[in-house]
Structure formats: C-alpha cells, structure tokens
N, C-alpha and C positions, 0 to 999 in steps of 0.2 A: 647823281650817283646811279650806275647801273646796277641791279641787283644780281647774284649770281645764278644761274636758273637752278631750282631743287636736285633731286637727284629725280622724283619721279619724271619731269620733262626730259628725264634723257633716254635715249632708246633703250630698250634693252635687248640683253645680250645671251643667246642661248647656245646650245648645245642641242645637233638633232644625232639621234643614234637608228643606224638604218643595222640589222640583224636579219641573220638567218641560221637555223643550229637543224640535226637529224631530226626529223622525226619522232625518232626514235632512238632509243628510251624517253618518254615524255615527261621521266622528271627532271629529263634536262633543261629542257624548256619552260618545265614550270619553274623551276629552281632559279633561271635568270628572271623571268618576268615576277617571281615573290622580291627577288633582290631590287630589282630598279621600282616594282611601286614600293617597297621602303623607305627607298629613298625619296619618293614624291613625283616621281618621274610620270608625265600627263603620253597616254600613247595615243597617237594622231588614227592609227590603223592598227592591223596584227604586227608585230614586230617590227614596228618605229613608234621611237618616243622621243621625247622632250624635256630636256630639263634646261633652267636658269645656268647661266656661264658666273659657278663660283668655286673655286679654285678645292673645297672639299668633295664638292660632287666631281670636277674632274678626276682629283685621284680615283674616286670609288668606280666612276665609267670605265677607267683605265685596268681596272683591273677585271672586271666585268667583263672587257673584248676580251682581256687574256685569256680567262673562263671561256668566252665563245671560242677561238681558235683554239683550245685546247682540247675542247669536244667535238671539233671537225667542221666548223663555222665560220662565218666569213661578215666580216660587218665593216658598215661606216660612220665614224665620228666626224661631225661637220660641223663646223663654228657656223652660227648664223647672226650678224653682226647688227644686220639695217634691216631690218621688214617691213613691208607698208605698212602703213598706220592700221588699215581694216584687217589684213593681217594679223600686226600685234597685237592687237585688240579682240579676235578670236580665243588665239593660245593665253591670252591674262584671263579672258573669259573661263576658259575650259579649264586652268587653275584655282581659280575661285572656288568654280561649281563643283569641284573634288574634294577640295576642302572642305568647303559647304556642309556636305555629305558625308565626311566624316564628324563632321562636329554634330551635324544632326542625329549620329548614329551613338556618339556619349551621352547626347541629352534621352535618347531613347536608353539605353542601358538605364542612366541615372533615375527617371521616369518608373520606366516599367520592372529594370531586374533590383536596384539596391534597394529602391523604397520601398518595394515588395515585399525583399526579406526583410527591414525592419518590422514592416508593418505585424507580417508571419509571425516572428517570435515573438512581437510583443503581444500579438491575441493569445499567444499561448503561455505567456508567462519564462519563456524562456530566457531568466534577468541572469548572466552566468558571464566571468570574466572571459572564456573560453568563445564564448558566440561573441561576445563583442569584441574581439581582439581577431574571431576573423570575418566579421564584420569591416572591420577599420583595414586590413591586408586589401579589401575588394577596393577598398575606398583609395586605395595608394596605386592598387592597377589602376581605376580610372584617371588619376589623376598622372601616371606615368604615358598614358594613351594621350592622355590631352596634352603633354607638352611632346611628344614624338609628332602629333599634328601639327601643333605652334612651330615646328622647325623646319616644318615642310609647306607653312601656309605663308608665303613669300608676297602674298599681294592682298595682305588684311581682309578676310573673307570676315562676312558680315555676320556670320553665326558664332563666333568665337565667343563675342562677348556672351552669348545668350549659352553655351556650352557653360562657358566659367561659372555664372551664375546658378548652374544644374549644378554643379559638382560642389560647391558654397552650401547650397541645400541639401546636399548629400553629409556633408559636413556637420550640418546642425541636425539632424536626422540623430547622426550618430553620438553628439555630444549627447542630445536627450536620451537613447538608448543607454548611452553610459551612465549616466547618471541615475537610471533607474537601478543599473545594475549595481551600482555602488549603494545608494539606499536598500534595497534588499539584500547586500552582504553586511552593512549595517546590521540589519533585522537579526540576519539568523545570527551573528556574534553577541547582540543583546538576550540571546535567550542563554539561561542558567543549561550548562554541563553537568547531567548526575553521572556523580562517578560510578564506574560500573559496580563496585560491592554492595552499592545503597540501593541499587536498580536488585528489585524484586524478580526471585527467581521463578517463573511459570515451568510445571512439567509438562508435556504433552500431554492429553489426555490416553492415549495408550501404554504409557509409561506407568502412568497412576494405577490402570488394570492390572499391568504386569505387577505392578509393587502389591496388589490389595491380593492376587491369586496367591503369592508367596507367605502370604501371613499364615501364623499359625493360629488353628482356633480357641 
C-alpha cells in the first residue's frame, strides 16, 4: 500500500508582490507597507514581498494593487509555484523567524508590562473592581495579538507554544488579583453602616468661637 505524501512534502505555493508608489506623500507608502505586514506578508527587500498562495490573502493583494494604481503606482503580482528546495527553504525560514518575533514580543509584554502592573497595584493595595476589570481588558488585547499572530504563523514557529504559556500566566496573575479584590469588597460590606442621624455631630472649632462670642453674659 502506497502511503499518500502529507501536505508538508508538497511544494509550496506563493505569491511575490513587486511595488512601487510616489514618494511622496509617504503616508502612502506607509499605509501599504502597515497593510501587507498585517497581513503577515515576509519582504524580501524595500517594496517586494511574499506571501503564501491562499485564496484570502489573494483577495486582500488584489485590492492592495488597486490601492497602488490608484495613488499613481505600478506593481507585479507573480505566482511562484516550484522553487528550489534551498530556496524554499529560505522564505519558510524567514516566516518562522518573523513569527518568532512576534511571539517573543507577547512574551515580553506579558513579562515585563502585565505582571508589572499587577504586581504595581497590588503593593499598593489597590484591590478595586475597576483596576481589575482593566486589568482583564489588557489581558484580552494580548490575547487578541496572539491569535492575529496564530493566523499569520503558517509554518508552526516554535515560540508559540511558549507565547501561549505567557498569556496562561497572565491568566492566573489575574485570577489571583481578582480574588483579592473580591475578598476585600467582602471586608468593607462586613463592616456595620452608621446611619447618618446616629453619627455624632462635630462643629468646627471656629464655629464654636463664633457661637461662644454671641453669648450673652
């Protein structure tokens, strides 16, 4: 029985995008080059890049040239079907190692900016539904960053898993914070409410003067 070969033994299949837009204005140019690393797109040099041939990023490329011809540019979409092996083995390379680097850049967030501020509030006592609810908002950016990575990380870069793992701890970070905060809204709802008529009235002590000057003798 012949086995079928996987999909990774099959070549793959790309898409090279060759670009050129004015100068000027140079938000033009940034504005395309924010749009295609969005979408994960690896650039070989200044204005050529690379992406995998999947029929979501073709539409997005497609509309992308339309963008360039529209601001007075001139570009080429070129299928590239068969590449040498040492070749395709670069560009898989230089996808990895992008990925990599994003995934290394949540673990540093996760790391150095969230656990930071828990750590922040909680030397300060700051147990309040309000910090930990935008505490848990940062916790939902990082973890919306991590799967916009995941969708762009097409050839299993090896930091992922150890990314996932930061954000997990991030996770429990926050569950502990929570909890704290919940035991100290415990506390203050255990303490007795004096109604205000029972609560004893203090005058200011200038008040008291003026009241002692008005006496009569």
């Amino acid at each position: 029985m012949i086995e079928e070969e996987s999909d990774f033994m099959e070549p793959h299949r790309y898409m090279l995008l060759i670009y050129q837009v004015p100068s000027q204005p140079s938000g033009i140019r940034v504005g395309i080059w924010r749009e295609l690393k969005k979408m994960g797109a690896l650039y070989l040099q200044q204005s050529v890049c690379i992406l995998p041939e999947k029929e979501a990023l073709l539409t997005a490329l497609q509309k992308i040239a339309e963008r360039i011809t529209e601001q007075g540019g001139n570009y080429h979409l070129l299928p590239l079907n068969a590449l040498p092996e040492e070749e395709d083995s670069k560009i898989v390379d230089g996808f990895i190692a992008q990925s990599n680097l994003q995934y290394d850049e949540i673990i540093e967030n996760c790391e150095v900016n969230f656990s930071k501020e828990i750590e922040f509030e909680t030397f300060r006592q700051n147990f309040t539904y309000a910090e930990a609810e935008e505490i848990g908002q940062e916790l939902e950016k990082i973890r919306r960053w991590y799967d916009r990575v995941v969708e762009r990380d097409w050839f299993d870069a090896a930091r992922r898993e150890e990314a996932l793992k930061s954000i997990e701890h991030c996770a429990k970070l926050l569950e502990e914070f929570e909890e704290k905060v919940f035991l100290k809204q415990e506390e203050d709802e255990s303490r007795p409410i004096i109604p205000p008529e029972e609560t004893p009235k203090r005058l200011h002590p200038r008040r008291l003067e003026r009241g002692a000057s008005h006496k009569t003798p």
